[in-house]
N, C-alpha and C positions, 0 to 999 in steps of 0.2 A: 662581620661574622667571624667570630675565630676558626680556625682551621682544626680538625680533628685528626688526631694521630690514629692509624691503623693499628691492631694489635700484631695484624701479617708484616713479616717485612718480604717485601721483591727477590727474588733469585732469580738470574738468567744464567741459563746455564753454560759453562765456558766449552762445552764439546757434546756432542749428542746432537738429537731431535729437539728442537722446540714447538712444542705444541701450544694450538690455541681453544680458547673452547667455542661453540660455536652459539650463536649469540640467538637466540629465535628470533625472527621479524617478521609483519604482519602481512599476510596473504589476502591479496585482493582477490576478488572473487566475481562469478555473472550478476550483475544488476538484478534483481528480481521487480518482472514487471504486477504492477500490483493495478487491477480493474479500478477506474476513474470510480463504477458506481457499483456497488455489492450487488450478488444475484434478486437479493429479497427486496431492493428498492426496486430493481428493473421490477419484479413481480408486482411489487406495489404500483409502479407506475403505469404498467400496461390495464392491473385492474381498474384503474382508476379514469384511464381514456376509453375503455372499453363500458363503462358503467355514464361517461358522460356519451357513448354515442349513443346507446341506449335511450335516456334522458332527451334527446334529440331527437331521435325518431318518433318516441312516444309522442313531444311535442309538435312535431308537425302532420304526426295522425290527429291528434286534438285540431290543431287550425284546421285541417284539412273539413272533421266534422263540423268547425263552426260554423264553413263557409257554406255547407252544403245543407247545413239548417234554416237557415233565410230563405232559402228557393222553395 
């Protein structure tokens, strides 16, 4: 790859201050901790154990009737 000539040329200066300019660099920052499962899945999943215990109870008031239907 050939080398490109600057159109600036360097001056150092032979008495004075030498300044530099200051360079920005990247600021690391706090980790953000971010929830394994959003609020609206927990919601969905609690409705969703809560609708199977339901399910469950119903079902063992039905056995319950069946058993009590024979006698």
């Amino acid at each position: 790859m050939p080398e490109v000539k600057s159109m600036f040329r360097e001056v150092l200066p032979k008495q004075g201050q030498l300044s530099m300019e200051d360079v920005p660099t990247m600021v690391l920052c706090k980790p953000k901790l971010l929830p394994l499962k959003s609020v609206t899945l927990e919601k969905l999943e609690k409705m969703q154990h809560e609708a199977q215990e339901v399910i469950k109870q119903q079902e063992l008031a039905l056995r319950e009737q069946q058993q009590a239907q024979p006698e």
